[in-house]
LUMGU-95493 format. One record per atom (N, C-alpha, C): residue number from 1; x, y, z; residue in three letters; atom name. Coordinates in nm, 2 decimals. Layout:
<lozas>
LOZA   seq       xx       yy       zz   type   atom
LOZA   NUM        X        Y        Z    ala     CA
...
</lozas>
This chain:
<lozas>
LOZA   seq       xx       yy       zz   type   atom
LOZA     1     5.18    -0.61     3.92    unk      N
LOZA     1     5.15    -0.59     3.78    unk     CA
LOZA     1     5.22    -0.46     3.73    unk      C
LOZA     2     5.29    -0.46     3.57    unk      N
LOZA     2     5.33    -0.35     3.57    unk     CA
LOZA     2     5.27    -0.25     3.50    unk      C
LOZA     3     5.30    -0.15     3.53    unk      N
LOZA     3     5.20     0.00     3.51    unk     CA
LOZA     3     5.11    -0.03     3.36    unk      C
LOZA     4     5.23    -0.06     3.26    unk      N
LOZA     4     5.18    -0.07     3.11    unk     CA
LOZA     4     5.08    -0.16     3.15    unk      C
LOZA     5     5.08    -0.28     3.14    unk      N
LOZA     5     4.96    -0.37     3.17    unk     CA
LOZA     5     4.83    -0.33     3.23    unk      C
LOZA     6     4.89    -0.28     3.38    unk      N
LOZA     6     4.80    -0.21     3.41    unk     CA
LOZA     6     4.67    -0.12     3.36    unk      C
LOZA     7     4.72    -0.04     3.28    unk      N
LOZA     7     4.67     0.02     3.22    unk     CA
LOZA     7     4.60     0.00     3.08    unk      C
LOZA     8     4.68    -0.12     3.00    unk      N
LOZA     8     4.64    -0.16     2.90    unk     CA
LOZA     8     4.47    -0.24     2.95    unk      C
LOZA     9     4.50    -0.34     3.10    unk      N
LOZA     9     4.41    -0.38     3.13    unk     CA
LOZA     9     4.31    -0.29     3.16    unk      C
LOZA    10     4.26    -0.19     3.22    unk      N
LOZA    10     4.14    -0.11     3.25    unk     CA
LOZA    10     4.10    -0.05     3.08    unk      C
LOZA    11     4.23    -0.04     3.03    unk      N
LOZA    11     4.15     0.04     2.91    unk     CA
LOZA    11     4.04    -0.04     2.82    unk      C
LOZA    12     4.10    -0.15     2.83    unk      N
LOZA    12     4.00    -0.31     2.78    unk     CA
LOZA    12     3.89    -0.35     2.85    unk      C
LOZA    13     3.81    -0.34     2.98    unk      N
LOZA    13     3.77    -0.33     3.03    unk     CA
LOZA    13     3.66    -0.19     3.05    unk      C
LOZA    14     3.72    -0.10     3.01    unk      N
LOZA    14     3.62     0.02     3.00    unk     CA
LOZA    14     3.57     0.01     2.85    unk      C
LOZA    15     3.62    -0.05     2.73    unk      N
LOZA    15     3.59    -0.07     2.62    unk     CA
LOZA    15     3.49    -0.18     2.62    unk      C
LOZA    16     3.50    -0.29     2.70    unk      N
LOZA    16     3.39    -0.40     2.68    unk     CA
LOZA    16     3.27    -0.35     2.77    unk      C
LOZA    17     3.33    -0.25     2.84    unk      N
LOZA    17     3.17    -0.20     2.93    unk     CA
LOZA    17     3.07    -0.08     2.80    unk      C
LOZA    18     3.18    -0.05     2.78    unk      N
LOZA    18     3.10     0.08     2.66    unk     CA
LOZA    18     3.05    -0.04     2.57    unk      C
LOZA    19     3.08    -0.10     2.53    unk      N
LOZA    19     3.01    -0.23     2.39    unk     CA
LOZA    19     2.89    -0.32     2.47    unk      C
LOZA    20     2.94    -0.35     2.58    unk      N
LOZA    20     2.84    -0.40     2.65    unk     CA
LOZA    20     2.68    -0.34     2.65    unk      C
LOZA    21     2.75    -0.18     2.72    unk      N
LOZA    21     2.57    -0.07     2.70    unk     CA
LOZA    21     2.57     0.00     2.60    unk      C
LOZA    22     2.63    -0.05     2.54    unk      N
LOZA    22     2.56     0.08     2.39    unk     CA
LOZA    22     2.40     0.01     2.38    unk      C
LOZA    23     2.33     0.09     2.38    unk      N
LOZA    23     2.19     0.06     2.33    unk     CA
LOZA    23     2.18     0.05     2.18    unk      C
LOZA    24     2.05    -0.04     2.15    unk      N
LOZA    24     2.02    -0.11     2.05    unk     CA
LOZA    24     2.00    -0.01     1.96    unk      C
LOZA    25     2.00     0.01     1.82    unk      N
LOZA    25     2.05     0.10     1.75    unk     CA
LOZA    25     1.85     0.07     1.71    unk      C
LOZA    26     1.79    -0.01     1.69    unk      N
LOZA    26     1.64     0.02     1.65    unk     CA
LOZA    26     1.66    -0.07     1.53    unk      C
LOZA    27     1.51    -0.04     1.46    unk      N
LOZA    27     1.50    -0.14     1.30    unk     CA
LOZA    27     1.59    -0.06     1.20    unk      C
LOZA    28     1.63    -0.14     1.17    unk      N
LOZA    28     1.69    -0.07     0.97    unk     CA
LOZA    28     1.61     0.06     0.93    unk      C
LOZA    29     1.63     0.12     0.86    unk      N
LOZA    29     1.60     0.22     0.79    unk     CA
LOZA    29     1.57     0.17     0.63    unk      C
LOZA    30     1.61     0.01     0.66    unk      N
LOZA    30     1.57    -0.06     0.49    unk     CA
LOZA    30     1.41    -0.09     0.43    unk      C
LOZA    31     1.34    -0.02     0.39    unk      N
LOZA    31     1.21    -0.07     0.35    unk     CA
LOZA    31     1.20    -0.19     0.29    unk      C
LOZA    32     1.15    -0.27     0.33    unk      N
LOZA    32     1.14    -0.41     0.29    unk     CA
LOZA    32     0.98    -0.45     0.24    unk      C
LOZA    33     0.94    -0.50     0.13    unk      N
LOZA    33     0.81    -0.55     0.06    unk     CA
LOZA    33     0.73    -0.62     0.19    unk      C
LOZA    34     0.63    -0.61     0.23    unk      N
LOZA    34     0.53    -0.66     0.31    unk     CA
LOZA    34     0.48    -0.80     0.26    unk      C
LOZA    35     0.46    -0.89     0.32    unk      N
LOZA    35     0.40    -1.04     0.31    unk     CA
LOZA    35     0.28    -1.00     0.32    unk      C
LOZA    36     0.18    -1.06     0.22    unk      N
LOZA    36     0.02    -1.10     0.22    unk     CA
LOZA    36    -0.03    -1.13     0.40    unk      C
LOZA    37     0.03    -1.16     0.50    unk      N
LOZA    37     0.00    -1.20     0.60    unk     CA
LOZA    37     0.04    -1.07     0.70    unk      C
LOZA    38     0.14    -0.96     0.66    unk      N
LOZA    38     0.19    -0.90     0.73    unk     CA
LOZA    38     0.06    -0.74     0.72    unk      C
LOZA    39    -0.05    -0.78     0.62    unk      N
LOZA    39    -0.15    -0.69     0.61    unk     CA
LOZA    39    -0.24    -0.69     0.69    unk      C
LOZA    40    -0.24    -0.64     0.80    unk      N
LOZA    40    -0.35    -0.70     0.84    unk     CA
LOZA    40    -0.47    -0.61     0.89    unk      C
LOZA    41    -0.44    -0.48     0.81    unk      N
LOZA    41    -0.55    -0.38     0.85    unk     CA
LOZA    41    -0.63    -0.36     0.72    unk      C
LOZA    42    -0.73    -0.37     0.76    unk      N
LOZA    42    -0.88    -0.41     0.64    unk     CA
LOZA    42    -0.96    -0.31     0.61    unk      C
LOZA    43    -1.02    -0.29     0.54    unk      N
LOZA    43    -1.16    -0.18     0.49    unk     CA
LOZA    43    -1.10    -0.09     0.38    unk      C
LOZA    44    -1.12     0.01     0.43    unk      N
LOZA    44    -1.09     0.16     0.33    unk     CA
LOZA    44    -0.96     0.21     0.38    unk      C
LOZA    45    -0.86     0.25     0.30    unk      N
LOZA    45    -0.72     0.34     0.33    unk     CA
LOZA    45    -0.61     0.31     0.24    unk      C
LOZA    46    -0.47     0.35     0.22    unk      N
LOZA    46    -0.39     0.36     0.12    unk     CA
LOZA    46    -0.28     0.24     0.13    unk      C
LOZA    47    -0.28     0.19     0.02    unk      N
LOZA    47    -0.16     0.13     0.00    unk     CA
LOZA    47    -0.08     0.18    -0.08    unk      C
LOZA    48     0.11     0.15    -0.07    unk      N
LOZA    48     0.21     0.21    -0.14    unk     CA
LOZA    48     0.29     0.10    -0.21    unk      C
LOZA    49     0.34     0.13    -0.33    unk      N
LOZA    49     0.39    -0.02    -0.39    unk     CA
LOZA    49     0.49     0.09    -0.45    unk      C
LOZA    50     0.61     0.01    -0.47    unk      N
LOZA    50     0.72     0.09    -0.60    unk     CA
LOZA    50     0.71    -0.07    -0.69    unk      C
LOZA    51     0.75    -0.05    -0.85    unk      N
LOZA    51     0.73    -0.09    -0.90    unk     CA
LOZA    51     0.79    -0.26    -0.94    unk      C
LOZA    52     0.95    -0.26    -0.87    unk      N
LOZA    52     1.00    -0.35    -0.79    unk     CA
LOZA    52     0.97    -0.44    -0.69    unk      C
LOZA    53     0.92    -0.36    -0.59    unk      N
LOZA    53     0.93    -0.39    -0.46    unk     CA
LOZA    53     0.85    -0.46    -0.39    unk      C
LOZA    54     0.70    -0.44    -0.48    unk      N
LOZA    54     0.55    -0.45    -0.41    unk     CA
LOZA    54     0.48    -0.37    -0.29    unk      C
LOZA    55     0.44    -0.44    -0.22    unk      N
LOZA    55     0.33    -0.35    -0.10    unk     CA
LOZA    55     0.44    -0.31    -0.03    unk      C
LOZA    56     0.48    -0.22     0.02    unk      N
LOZA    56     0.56    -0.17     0.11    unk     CA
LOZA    56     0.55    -0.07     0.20    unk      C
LOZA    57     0.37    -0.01     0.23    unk      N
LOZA    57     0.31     0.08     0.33    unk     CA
LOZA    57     0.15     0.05     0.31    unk      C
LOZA    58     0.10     0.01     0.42    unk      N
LOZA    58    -0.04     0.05     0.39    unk     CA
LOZA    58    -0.06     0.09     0.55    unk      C
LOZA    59    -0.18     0.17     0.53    unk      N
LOZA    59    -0.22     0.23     0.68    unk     CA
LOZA    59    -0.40     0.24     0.63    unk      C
LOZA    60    -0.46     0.23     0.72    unk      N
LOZA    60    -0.60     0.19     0.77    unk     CA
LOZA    60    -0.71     0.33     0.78    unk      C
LOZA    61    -0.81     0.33     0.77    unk      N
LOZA    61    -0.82     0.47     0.77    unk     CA
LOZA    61    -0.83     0.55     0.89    unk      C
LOZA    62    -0.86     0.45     1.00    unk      N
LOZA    62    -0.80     0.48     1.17    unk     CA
LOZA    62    -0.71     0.55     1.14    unk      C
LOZA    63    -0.58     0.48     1.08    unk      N
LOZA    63    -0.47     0.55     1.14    unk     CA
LOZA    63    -0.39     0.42     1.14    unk      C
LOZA    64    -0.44     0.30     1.10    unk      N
LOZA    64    -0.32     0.19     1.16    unk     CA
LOZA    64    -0.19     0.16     1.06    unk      C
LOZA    65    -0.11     0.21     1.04    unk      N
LOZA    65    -0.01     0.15     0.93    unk     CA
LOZA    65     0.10     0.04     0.98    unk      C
LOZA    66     0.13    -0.03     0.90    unk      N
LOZA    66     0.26    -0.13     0.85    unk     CA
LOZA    66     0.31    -0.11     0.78    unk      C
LOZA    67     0.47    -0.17     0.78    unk      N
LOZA    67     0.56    -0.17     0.75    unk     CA
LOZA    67     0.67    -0.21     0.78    unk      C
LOZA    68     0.76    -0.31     0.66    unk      N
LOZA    68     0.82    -0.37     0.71    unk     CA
LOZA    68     0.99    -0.30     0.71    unk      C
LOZA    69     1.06    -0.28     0.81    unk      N
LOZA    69     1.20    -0.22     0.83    unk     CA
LOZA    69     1.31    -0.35     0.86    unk      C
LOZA    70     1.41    -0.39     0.75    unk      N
LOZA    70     1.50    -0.46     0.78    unk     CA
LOZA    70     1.42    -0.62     0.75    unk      C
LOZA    71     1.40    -0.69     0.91    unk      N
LOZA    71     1.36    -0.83     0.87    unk     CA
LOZA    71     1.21    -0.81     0.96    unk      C
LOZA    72     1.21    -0.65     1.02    unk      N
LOZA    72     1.13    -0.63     1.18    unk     CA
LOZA    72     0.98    -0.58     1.08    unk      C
LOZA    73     0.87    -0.63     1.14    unk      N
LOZA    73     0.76    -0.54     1.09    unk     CA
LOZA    73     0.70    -0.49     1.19    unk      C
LOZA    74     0.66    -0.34     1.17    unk      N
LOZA    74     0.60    -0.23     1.28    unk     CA
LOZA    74     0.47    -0.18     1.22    unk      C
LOZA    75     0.41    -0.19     1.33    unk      N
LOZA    75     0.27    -0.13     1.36    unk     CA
LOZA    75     0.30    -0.01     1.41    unk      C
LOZA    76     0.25     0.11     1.31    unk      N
LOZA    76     0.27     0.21     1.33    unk     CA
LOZA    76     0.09     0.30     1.37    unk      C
LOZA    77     0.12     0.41     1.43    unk      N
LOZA    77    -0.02     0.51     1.45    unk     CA
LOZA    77     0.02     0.60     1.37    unk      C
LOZA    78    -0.10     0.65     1.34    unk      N
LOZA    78    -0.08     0.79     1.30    unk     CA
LOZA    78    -0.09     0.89     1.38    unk      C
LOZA    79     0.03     0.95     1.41    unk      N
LOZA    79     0.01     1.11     1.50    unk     CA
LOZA    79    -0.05     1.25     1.46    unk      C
LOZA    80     0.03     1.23     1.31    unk      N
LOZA    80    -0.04     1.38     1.32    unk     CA
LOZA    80    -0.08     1.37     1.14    unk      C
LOZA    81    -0.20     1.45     1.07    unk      N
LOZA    81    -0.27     1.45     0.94    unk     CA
LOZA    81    -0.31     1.59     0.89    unk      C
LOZA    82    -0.25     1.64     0.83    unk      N
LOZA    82    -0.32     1.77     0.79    unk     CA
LOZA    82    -0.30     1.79     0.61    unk      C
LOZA    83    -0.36     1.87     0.55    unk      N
LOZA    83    -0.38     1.91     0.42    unk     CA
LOZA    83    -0.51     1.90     0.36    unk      C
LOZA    84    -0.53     1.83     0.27    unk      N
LOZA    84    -0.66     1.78     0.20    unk     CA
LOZA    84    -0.67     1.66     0.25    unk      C
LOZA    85    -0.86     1.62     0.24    unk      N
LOZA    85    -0.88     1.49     0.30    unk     CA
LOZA    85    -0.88     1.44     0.15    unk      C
LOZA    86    -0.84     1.31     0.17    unk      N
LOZA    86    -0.83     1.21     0.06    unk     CA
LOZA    86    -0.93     1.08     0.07    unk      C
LOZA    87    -1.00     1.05    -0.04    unk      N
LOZA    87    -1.09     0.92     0.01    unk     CA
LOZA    87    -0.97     0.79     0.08    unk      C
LOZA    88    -1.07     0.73     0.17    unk      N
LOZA    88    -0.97     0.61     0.25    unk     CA
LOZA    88    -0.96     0.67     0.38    unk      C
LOZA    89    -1.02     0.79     0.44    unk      N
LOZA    89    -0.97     0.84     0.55    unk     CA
LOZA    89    -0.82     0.90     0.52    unk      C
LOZA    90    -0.79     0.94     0.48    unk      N
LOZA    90    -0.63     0.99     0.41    unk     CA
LOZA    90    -0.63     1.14     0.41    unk      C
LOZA    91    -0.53     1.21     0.46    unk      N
LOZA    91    -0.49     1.32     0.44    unk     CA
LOZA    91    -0.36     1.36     0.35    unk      C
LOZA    92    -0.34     1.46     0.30    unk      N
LOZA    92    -0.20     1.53     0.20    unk     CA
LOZA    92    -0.07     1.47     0.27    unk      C
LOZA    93    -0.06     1.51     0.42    unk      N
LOZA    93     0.04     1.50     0.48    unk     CA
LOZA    93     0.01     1.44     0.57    unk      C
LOZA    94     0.05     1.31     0.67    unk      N
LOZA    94     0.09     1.27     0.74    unk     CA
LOZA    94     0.22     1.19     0.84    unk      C
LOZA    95     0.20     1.22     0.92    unk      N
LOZA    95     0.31     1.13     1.03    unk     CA
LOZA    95     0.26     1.01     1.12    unk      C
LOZA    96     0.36     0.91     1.10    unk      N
LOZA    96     0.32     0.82     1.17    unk     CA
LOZA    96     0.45     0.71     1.26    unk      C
LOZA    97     0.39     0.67     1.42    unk      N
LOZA    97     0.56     0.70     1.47    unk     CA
LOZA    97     0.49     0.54     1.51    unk      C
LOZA    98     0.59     0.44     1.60    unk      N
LOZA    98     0.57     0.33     1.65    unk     CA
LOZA    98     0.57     0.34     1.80    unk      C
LOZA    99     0.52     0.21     1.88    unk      N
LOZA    99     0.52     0.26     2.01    unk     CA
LOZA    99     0.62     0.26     2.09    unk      C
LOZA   100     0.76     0.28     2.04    unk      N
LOZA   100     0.81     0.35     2.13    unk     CA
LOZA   100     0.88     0.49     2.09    unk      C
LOZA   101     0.84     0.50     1.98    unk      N
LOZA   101     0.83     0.66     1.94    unk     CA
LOZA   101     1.00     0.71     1.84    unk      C
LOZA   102     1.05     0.57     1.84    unk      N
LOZA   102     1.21     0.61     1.77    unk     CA
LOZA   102     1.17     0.54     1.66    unk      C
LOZA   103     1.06     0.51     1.58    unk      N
LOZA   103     1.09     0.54     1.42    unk     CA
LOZA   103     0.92     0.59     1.39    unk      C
LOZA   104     0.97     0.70     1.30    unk      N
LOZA   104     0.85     0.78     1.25    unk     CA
LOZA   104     0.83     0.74     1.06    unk      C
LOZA   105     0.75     0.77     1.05    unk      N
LOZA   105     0.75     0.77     0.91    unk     CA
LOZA   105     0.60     0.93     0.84    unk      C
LOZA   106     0.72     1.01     0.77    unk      N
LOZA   106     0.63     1.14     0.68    unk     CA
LOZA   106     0.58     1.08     0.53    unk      C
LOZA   107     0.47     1.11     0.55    unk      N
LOZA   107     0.43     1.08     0.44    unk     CA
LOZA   107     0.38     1.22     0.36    unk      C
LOZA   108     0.38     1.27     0.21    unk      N
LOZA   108     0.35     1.34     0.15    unk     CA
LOZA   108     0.26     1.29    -0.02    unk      C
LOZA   109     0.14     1.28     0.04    unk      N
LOZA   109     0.07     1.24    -0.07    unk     CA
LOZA   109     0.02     1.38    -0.22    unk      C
LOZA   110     0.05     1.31    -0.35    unk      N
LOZA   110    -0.02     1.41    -0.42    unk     CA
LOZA   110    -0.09     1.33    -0.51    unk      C
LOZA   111    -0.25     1.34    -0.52    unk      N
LOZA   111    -0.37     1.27    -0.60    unk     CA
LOZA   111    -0.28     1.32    -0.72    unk      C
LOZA   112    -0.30     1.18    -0.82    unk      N
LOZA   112    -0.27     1.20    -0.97    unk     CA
LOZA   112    -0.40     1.12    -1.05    unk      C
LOZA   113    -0.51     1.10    -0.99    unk      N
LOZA   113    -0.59     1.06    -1.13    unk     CA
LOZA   113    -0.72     0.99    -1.00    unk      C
LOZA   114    -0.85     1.01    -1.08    unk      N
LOZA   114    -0.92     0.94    -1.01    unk     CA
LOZA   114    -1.00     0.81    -1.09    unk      C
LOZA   115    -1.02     0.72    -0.99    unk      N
LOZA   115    -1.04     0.58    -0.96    unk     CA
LOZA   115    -1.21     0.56    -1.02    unk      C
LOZA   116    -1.26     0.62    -0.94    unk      N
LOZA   116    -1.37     0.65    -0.86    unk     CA
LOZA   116    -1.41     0.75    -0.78    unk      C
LOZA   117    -1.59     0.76    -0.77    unk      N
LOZA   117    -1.60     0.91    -0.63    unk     CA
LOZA   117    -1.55     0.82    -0.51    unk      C
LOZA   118    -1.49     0.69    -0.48    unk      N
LOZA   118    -1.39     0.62    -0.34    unk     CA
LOZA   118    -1.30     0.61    -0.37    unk      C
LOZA   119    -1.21     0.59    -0.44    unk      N
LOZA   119    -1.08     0.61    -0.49    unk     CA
LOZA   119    -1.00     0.71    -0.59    unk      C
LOZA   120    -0.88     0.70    -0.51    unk      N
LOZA   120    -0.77     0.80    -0.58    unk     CA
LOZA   120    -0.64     0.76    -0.60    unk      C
LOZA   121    -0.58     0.77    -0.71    unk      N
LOZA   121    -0.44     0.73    -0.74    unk     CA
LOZA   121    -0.38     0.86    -0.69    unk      C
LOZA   122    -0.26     0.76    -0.63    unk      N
LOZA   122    -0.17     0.85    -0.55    unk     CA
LOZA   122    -0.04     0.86    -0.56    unk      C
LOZA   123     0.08     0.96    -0.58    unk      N
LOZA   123     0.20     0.91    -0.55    unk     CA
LOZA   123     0.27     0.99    -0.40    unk      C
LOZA   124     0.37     0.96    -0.38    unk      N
LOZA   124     0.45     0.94    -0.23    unk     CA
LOZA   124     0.57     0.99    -0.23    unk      C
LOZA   125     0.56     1.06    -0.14    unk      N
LOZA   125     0.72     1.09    -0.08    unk     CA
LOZA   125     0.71     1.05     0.05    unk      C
LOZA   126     0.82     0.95     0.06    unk      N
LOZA   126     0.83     0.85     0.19    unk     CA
LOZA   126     0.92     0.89     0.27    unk      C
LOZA   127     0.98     0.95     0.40    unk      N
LOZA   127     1.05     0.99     0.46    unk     CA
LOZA   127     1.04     0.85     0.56    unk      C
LOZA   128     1.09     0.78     0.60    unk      N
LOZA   128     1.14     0.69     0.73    unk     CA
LOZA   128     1.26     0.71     0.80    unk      C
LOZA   129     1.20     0.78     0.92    unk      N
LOZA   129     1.31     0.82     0.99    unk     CA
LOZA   129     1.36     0.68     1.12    unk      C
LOZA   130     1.47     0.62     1.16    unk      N
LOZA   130     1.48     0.55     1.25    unk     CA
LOZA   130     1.61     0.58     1.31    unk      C
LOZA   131     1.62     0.53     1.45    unk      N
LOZA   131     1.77     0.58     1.49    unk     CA
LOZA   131     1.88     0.53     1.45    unk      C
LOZA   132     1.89     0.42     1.38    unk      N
LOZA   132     2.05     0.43     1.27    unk     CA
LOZA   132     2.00     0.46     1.11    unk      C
LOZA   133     1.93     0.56     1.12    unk      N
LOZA   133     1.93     0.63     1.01    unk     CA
LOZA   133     1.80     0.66     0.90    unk      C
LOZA   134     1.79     0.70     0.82    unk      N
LOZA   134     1.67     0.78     0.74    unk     CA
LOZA   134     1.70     0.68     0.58    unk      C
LOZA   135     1.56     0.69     0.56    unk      N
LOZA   135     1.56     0.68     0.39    unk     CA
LOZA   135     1.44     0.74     0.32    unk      C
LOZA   136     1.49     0.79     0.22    unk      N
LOZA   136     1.35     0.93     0.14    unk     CA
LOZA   136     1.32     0.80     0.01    unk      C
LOZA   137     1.20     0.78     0.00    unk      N
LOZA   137     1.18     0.69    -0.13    unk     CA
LOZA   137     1.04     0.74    -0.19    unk      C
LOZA   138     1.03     0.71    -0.33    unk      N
LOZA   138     0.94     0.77    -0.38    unk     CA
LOZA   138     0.84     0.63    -0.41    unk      C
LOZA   139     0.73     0.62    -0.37    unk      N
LOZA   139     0.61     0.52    -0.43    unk     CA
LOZA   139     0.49     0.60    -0.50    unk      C
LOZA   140     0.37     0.47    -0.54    unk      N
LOZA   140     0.26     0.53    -0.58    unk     CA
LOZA   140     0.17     0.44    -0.56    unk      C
LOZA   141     0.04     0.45    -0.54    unk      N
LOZA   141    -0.03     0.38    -0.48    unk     CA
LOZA   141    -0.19     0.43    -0.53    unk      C
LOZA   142    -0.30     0.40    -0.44    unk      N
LOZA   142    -0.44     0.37    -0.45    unk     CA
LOZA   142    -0.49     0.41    -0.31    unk      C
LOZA   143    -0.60     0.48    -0.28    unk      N
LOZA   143    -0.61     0.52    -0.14    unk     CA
LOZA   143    -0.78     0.56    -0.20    unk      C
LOZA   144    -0.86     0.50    -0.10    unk      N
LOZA   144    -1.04     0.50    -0.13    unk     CA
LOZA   144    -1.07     0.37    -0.04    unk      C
LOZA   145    -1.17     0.36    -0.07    unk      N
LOZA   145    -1.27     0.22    -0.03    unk     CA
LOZA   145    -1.32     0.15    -0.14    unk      C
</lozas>
């Protein structure tokens, strides 16, 4: 074989090994509207809608949130809650990561009107962080029992 070949051939070969193990880049960073069926945490806690889009966050007052990224929907926890408590089990600020910990989602709530002494109108700054990438979106929502 001659050299050029040679070498043309390993270089092709070290390229389909690198494409072979690239690891899976994770869900979209696309917020996608939640299906009626994709809700499936019940009682008191917040849901997020933009005005387009529909349901596109809700979380439980455990702590259980959804949400749909790309075509994938993730069941997310809540890690970590601090600020004011908000009716629904809700705090000002929260984070919430999935279980294998590569997409998070910040959430920054600020009450704009009350409902009721169980509810509160809310709006959102949505941070979704995932490993091929981030998106900041603004919602508004309802959070009580």
């Amino acid at each position: 074989m001659k050299p050029l070949s040679r070498i043309c051939l390993s270089l092709t070969v070290l390229l389909l090994g690198a494409c072979a193990s690239t690891p899976d880049s994770g869900p979209s960073a696309q917020v996608m509207p939640l299906a009626a069926k994709d809700i499936d945490v019940k009682g008191c806690g917040l849901t997020l809608t933009q005005p387009k889009g529909g349901t596109l966050f809700v979380v439980s007052q455990s702590g259980d949130a959804r949400i749909r990224l790309g075509k994938e929907l993730l069941k997310l926890k809540r890690k970590s809650a601090d600020g004011d408590t908000l009716p629904g089990g809700q705090r000002e600020r929260q984070t919430f990561v999935d279980a294998t910990g590569m997409v998070s989602v910040h959430l920054t709530l600020t009450p704009t009107g009350i409902v009721d002494d169980k509810a509160r109108t809310v709006t959102a700054k949505v941070e979704v962080d995932t490993p091929s990438g981030f998106n900041l979106l603004d919602m508004a929502g309802l959070t009580g029992c």
